[in-house]
DRENMARSE-893826 format. One record per atom (N, C-alpha, C): residue in three letters; x, y, z. Coordinates in pm, whole numbers, plus 50000, padded with zeros to 5 digits. Layout:
ALAXYZ/...
END
This chain:
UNK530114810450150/UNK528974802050112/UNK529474788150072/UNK528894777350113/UNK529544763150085/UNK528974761649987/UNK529224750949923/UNK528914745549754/UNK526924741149781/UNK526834733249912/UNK525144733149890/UNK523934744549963/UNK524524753049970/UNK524024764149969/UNK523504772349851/UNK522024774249861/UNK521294777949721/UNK521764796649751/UNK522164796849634/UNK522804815249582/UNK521334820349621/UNK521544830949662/UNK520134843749704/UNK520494854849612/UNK519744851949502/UNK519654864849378/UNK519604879049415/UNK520304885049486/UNK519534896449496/UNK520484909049385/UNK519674918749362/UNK519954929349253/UNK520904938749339/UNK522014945449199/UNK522374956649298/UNK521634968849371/UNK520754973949256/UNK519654984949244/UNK518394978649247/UNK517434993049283/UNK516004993349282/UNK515644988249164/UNK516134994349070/UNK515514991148872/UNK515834979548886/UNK517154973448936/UNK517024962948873/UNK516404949848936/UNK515704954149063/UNK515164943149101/UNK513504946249002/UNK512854956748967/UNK511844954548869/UNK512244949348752/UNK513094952848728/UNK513244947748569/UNK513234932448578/UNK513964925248661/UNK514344913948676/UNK512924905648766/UNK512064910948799/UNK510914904848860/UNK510334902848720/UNK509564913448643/UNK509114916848478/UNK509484900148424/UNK510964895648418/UNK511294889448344/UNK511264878348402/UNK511204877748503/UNK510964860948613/UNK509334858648605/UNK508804864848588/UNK507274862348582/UNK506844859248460/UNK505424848548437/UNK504954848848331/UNK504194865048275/UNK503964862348179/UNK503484874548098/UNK501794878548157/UNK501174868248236/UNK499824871648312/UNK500064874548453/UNK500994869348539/UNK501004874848618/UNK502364884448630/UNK502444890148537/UNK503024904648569/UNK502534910348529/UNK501304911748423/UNK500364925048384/UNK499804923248513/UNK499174912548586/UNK498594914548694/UNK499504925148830/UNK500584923448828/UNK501454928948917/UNK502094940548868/UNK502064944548800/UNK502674956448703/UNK501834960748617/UNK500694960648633/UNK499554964748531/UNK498924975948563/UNK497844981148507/UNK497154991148559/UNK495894989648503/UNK494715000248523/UNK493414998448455/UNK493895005048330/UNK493055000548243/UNK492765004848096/UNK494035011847986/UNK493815026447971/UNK495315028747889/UNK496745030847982/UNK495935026048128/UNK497085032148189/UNK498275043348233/UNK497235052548214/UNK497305064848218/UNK497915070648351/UNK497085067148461/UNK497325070048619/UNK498725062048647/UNK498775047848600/UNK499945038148646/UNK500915045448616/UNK501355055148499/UNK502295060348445/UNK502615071648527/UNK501325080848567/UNK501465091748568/UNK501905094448739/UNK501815081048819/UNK502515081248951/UNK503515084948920/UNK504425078648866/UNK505845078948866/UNK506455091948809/UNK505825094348705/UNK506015107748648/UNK505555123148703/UNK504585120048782/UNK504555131648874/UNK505875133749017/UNK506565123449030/UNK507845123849121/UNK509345126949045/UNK508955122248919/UNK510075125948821/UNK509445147348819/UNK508785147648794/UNK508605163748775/UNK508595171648873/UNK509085166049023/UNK509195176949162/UNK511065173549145/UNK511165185949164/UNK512585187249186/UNK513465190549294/UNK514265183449373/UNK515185190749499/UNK515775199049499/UNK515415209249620/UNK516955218549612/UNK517605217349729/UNK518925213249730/UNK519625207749810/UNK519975219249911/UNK520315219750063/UNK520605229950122/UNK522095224350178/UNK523315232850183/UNK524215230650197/UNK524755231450358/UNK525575225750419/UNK526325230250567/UNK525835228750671/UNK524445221750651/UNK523885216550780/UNK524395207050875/UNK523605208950980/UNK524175199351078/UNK523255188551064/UNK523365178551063/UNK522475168751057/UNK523475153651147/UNK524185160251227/UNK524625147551328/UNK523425148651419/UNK523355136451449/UNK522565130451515/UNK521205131151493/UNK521285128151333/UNK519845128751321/UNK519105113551312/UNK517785116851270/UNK517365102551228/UNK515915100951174/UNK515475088451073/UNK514405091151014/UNK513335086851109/UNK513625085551216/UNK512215075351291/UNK511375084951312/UNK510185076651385/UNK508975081351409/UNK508355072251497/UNK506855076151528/UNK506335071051638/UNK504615072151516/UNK504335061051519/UNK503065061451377/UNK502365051251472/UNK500935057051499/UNK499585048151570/UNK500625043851688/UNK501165050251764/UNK501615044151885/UNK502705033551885/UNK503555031451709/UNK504405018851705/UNK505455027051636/UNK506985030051732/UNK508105032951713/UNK507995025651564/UNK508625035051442/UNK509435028951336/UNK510635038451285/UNK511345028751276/UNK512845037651271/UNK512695047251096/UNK512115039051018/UNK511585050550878/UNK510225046250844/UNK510115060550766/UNK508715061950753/UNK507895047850631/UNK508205039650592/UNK508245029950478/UNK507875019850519/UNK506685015350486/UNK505625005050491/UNK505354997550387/UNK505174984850428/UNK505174975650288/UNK503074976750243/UNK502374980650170/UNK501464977850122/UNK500624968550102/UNK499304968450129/UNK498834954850135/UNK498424949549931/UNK499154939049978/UNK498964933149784/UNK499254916449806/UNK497134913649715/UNK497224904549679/UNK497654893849683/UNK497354881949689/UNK497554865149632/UNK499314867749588/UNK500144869149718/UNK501204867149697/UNK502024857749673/UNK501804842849624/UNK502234831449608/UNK502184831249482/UNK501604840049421/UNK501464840349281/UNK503544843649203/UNK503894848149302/UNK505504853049297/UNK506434846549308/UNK505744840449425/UNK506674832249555/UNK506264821549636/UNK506644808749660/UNK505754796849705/UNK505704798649879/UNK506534810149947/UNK506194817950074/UNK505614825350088/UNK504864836249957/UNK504234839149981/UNK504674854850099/UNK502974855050134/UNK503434867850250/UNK503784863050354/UNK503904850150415/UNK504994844450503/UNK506384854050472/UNK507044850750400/UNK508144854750311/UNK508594874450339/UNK507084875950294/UNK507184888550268/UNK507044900650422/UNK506254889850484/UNK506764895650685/UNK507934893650723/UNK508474878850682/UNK510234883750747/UNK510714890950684/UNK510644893550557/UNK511344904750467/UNK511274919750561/UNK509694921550583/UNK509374932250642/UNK510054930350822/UNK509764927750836/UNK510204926350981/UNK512114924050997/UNK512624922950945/UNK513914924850905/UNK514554933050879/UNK513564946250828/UNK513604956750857/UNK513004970150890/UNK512164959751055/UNK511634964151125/UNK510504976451105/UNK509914970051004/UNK508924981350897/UNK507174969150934/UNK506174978150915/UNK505484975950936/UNK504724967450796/UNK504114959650805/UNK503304951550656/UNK502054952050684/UNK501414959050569/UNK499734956350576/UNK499384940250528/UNK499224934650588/UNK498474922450521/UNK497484925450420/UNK496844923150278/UNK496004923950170/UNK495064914350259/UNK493804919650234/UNK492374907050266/UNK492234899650201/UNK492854898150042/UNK492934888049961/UNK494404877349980/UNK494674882350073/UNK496194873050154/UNK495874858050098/UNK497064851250041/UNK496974837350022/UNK497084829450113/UNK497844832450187/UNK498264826950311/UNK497164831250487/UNK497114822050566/UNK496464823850623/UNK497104835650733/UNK496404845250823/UNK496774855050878/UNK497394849750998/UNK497024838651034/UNK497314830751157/UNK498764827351196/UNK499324822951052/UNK500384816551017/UNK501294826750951/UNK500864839150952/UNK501784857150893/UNK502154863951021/UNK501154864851153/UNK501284860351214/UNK502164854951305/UNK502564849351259/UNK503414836451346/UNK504694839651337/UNK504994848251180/UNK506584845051122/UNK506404856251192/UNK505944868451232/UNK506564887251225/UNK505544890051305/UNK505884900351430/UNK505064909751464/UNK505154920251373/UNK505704922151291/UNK505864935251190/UNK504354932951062/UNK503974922251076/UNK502674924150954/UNK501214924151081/UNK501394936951104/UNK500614941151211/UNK499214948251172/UNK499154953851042/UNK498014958950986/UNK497414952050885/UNK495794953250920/UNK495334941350798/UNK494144952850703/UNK494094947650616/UNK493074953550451/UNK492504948950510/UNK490924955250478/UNK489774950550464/UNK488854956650396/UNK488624951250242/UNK487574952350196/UNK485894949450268/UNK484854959350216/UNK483994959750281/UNK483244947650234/UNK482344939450296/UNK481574928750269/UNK480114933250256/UNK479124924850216/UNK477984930050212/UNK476954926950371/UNK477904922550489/UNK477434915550585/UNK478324928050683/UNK477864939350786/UNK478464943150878/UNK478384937651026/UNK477974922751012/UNK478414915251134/UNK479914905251067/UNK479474904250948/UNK480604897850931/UNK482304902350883/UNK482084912650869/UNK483264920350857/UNK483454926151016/UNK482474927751107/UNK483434930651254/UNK483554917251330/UNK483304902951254/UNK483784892351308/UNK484654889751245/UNK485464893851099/UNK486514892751052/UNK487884903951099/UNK487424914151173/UNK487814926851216/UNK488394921851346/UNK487554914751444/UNK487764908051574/UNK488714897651560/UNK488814893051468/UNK489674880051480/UNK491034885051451/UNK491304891751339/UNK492544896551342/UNK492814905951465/UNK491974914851563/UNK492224920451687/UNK492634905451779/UNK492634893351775/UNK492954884451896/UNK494184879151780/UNK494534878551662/UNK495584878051616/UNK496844882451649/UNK496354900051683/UNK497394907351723/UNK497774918351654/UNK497214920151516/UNK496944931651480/UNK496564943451531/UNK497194958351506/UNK496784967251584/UNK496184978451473/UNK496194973051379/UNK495214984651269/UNK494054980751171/UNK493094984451168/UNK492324978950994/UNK492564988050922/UNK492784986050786/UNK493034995850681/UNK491754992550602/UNK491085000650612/UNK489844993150493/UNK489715004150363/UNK489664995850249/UNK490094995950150/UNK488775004950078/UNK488585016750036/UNK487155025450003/UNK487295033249870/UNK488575026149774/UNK488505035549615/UNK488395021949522/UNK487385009749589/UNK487524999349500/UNK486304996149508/UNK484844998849491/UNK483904991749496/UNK483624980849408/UNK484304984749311/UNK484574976649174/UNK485364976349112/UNK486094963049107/UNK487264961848991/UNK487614972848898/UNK488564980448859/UNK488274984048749/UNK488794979548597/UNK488554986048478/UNK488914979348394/UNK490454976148336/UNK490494960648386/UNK491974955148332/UNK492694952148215/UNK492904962948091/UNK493154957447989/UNK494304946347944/UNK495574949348023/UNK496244940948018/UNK496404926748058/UNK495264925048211/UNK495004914348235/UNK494144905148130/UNK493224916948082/UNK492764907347983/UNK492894900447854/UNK494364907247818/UNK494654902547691/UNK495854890447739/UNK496144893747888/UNK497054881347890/UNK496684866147960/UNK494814873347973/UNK494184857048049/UNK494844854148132/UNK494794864648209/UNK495184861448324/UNK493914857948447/UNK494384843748515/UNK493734839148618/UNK493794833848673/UNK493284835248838/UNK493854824548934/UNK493944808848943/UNK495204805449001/UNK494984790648960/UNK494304783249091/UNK493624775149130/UNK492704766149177/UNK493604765949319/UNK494624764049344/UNK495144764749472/UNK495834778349542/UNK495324787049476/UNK495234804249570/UNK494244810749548/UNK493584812449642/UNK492524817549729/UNK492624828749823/UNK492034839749855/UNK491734843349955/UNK491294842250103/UNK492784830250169/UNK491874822650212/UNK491214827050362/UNK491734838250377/UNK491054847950514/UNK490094849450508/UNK489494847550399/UNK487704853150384/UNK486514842050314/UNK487614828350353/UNK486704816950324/UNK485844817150467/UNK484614814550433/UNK483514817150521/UNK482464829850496/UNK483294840150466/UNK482424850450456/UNK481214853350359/UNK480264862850385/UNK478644857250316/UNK479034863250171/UNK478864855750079/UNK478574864949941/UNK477124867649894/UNK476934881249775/UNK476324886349782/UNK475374880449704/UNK474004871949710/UNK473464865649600/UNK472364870749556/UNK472624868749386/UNK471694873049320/UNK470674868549234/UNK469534870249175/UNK468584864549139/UNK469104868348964/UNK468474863748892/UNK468774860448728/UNK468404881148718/UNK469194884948628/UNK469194901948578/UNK468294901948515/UNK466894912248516/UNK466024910548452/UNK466764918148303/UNK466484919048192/UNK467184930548062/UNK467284942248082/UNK466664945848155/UNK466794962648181/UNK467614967448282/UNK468334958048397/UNK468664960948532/UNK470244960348546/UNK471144967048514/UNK472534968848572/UNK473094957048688/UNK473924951348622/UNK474324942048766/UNK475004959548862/UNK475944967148804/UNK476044974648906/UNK475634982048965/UNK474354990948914/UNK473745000548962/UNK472594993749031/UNK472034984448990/UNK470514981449044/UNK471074964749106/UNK472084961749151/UNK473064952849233/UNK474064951949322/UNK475114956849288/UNK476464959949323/UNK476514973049443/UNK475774985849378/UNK475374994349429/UNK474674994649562/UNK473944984049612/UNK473194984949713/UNK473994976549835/UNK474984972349818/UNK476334960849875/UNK477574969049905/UNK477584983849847/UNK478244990749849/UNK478924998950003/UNK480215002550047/UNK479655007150163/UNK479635023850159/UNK479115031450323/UNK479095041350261/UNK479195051450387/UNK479375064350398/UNK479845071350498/UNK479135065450622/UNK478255059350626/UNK477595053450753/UNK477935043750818/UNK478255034950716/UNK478985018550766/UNK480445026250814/UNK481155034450783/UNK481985037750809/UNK482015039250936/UNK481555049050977/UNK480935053851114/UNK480635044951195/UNK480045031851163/UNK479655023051232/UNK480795013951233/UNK481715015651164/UNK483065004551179/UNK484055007251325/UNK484195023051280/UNK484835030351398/UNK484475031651526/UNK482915027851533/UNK482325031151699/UNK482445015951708/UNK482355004751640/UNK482714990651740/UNK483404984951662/UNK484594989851589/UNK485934979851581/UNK487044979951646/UNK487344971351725/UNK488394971151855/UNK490214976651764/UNK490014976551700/UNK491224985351637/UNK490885001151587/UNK491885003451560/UNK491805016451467/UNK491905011851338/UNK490565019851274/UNK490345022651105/UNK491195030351074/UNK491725030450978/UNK492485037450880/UNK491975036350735/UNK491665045650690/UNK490975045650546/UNK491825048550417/UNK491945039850367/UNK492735038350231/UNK492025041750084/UNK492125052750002/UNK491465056849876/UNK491025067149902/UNK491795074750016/UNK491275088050021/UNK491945098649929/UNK491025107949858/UNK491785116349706/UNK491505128549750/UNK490275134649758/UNK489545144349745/UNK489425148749913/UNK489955160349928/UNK489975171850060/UNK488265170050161/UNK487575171750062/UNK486215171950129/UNK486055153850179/UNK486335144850136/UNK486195128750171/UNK487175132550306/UNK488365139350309/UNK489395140550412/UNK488755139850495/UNK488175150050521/UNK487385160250601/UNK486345146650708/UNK485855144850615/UNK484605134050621/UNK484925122950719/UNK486485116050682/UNK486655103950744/UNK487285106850875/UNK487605124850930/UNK487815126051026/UNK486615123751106/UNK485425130951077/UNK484495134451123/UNK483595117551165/UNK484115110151066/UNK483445092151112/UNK484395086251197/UNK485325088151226/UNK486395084151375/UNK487645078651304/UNK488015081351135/UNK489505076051131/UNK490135079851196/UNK491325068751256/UNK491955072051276/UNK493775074851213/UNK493335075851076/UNK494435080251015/UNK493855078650856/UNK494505086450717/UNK494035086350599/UNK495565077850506/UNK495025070050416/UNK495955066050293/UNK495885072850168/UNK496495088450151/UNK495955090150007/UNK496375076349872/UNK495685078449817/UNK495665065249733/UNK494585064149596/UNK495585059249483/UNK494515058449398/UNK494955042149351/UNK495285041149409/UNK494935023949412/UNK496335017849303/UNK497275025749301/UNK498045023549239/UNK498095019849068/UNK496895028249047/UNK496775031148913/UNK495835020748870/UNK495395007848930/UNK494294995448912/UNK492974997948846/UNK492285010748915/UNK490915012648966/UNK490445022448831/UNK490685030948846/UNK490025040248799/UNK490905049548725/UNK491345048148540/UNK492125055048486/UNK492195067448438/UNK493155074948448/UNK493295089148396/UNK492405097048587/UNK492675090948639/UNK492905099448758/UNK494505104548791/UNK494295117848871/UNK495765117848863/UNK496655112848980/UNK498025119248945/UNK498665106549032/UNK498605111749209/UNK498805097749281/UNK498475101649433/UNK499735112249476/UNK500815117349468/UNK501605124749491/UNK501095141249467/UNK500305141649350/UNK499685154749354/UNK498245151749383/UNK497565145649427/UNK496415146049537/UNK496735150749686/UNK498015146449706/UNK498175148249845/UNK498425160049910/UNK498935168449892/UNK498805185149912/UNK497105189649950/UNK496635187049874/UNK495245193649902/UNK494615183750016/UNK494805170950054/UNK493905162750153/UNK494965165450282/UNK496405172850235/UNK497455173550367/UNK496445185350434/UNK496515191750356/UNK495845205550385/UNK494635208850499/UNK494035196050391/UNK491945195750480/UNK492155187450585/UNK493415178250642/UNK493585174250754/UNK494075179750850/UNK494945191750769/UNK495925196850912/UNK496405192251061/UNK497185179651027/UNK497655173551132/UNK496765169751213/UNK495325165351244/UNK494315162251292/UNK494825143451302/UNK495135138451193/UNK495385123451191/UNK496495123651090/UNK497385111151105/UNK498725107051021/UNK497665109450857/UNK498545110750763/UNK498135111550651/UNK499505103750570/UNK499065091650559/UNK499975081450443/UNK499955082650315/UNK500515078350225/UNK500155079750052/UNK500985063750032/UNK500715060949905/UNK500925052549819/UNK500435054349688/UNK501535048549572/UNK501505051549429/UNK502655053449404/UNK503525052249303/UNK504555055249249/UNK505945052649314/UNK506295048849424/UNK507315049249503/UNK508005038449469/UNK509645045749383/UNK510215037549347/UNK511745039749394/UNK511745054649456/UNK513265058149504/UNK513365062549595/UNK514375064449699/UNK514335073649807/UNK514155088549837/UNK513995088849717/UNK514175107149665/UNK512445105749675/UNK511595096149598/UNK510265097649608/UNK509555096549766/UNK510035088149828/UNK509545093049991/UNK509835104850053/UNK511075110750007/UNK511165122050084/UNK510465135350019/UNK510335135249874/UNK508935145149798/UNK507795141549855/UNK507155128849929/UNK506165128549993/UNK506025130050096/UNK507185128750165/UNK507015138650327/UNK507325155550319/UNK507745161150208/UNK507445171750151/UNK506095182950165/UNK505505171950078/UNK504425175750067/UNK502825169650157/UNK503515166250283/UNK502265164350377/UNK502515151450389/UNK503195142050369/UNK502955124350410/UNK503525125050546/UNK502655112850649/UNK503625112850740/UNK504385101450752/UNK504125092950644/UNK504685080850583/UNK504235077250408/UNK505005065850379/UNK504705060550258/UNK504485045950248/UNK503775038350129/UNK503545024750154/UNK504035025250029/UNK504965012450043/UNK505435007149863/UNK505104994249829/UNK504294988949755/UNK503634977149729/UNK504714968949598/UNK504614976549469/UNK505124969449367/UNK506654966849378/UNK507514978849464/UNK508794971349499/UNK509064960049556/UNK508214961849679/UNK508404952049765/UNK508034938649693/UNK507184935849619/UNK506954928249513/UNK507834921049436/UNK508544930749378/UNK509574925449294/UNK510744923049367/UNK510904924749490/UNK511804919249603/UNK511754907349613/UNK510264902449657/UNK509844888349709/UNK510084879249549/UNK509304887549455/UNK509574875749373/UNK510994872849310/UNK512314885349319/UNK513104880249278/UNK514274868049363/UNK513874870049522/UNK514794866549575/UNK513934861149763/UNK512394860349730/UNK511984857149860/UNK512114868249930/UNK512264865850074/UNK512514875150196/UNK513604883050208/UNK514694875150152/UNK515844884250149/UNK515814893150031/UNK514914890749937/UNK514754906749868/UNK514034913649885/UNK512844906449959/UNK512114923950040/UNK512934927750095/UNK513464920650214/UNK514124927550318/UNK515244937250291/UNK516114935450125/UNK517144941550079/UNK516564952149976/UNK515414952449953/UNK514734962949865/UNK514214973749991/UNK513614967750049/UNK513244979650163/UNK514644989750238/UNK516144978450249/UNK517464986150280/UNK517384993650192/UNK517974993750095/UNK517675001449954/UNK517035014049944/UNK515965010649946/UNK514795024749963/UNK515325031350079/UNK515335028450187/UNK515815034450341/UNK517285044650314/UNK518085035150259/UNK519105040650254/UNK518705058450162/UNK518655049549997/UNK518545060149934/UNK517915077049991/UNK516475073550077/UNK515655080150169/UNK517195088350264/UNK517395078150352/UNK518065088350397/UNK519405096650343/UNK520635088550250/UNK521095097650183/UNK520675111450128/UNK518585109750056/UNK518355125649988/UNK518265131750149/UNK517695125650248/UNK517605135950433/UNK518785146750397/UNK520015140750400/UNK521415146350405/UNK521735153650348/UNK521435152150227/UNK521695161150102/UNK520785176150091/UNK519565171850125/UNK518735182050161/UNK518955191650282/UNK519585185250378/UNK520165193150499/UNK518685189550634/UNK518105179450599/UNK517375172750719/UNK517555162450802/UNK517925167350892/UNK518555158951006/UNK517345147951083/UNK515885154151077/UNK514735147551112/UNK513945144951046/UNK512725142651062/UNK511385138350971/UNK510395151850982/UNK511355161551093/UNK510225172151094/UNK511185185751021/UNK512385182650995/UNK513105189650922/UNK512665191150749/UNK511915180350746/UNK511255180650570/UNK510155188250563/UNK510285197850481/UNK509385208150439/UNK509685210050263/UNK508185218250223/UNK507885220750118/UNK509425230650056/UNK509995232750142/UNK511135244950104/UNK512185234750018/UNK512185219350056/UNK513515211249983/UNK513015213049830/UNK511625216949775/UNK511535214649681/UNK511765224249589/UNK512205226649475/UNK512845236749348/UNK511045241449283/UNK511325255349352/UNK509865262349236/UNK510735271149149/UNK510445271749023/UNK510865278948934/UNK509865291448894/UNK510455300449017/UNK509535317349038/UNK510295325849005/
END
């Protein structure tokens, strides 16, 4: 490295690229990025439901010539590990999810773009064919969400993920004690144009959400109607409950995200790692079944291909990648995870992705 060459921070470990994001950030936008709804109950209890599955290692296998790839919606990926769609990423990093596609695409991993993307999709885009899947929250306009749906299809996108365990914020305690809020030059700016929902003065008796919010809402029908004319494949993200499984086969997903929103939404739900067994179940290989929540080690992707994932999405690492070090710390947080991932393959005695079964895991019978 020559003397005007700026040093690229990057951490040895996973921990320590969170710890060291925590401490590079102000105190509002890291409750925002590391926060959860209310006592934070669920945020915790991701992680701690992967701390409480245990490996049992199988000894003497052959595992030459193995490997973690796969073939997911028709797009070769060498591991199962997807970067998550999250938020007004400039809030981290002045690249932003620019930044955070070469990160991803560097190692050749797929990126959901967030619909609240700071950056324009055009120009994400541009840097990576790897930020190939886009969020989409539902709008209160279903022409205007399949003209926002269409545009990222001539972008080049080959998935919508639309986003269905968030109708409403939920409650942010930490954001709110740290006033936290956006500053005037980040925006959402993919969805400047789109119709908002307007309302007339609340009479005293009338719920902005129930007798408002509620009727803007979407619902197994719009669903249905996304899938018969959106030139991509839906993929439905906030799926918990076996019977919803069931459901979003039956409206034309074409693939499920178990997900509880990474602990944001709705607290003292439990964590997405033990949701997923029961929605693996009510799908029975019918469509890919993804998860996200808690994924902080390589040992935690491979408990989720365990137990029914046919991939994983990691949002808050990848996070603390970009903000500690730009692209080259996604791109070296995602090595990281990969590696670790495949070291537990080895150890476990799985040479493939179809070699992982419920058997790596320790029941105490």
């Amino acid at each position: 490295m020559t003397p005007d060459q700026p040093s690229v921070n990057l951490q040895p470990t996973l921990r320590d690229y969170e710890s060291r994001a925590r401490a590079m950030l102000s105190v509002d936008r890291s409750a925002y990025f590391f926060g959860g709804a209310a006592d934070e109950r669920t945020l915790e209890a991701n992680q701690q439901a992967f701390s409480k599955l245990e490996l049992l290692p199988r000894a003497l296998r052959d595992v030459r010539g193995g490997s973690a790839g796969q073939v997911l919606l028709g797009q070769p990926m060498p591991h199962p590990i997807l970067v998550a769609p999250v938020a007004y990423q400039r809030l981290v990093h002045p690249d932003g999810e620019i930044a955070m596609a070469i990160g991803a695409g560097a190692q050749d991993t797929a990126m959901v773009l967030s619909a609240q993307s700071s950056i324009d999709a055009a120009e994400i885009r541009a840097a990576g064919d790897t930020c190939n899947w886009f969020q989409l929250y539902w709008g209160p306009s279903r022409d205007a969400n399949l003209a926002l749906v269409s545009r990222m299809a001539d972008l080049g996108f080959t998935a919508i993920v639309l986003t269905v365990d968030a109708p409403v914020q939920g409650v942010r305690d930490r954001e709110t004690r740290t006033g936290f809020r956006l500053p005037p030059d980040i925006t959402a700016v993919n969805l400047a144009g789109m119709p908002e929902p307007q309302f007339a003065p609340l009479a005293p008796t009338e719920s902005i959400l129930f007798d408002r919010i509620a009727h803007i809402t979407p619902q197994w029908t719009d669903v249905e109607w996304l899938c018969r004319n959106s030139p991509l494949p839906v993929i439905l993200k906030g799926i918990v409950h076996p019977a919803d499984a069931r459901k979003a086969i039956e409206a034309g997903a074409s693939a499920i995200i178990v997900s509880n929103h990474g602990g944001r939404v709705l607290d003292t739900m439990p964590a997405s790692i033990s949701l997923l067994p029961a929605v693996a179940r009510a799908v029975d290989g019918a469509v890919p079944v993804l998860m996200d929540g808690g994924i902080r080690r390589g040992t935690d992707v491979l408990k989720a291909l365990a137990l029914g994932a046919t991939a994983v999405l990691a949002g808050r690492l990848a996070i603390a990648g970009l903000t500690v070090a730009g692209a080259a710390g996604v791109s070296h947080v995602l090595r990281l995870l990969r590696d670790e991932f495949e070291i537990a393959m080895m150890l476990t005695g799985c040479a493939t992705l179809k070699d992982i079964t419920p058997d790596i895991l320790y029941r105490n019978e």
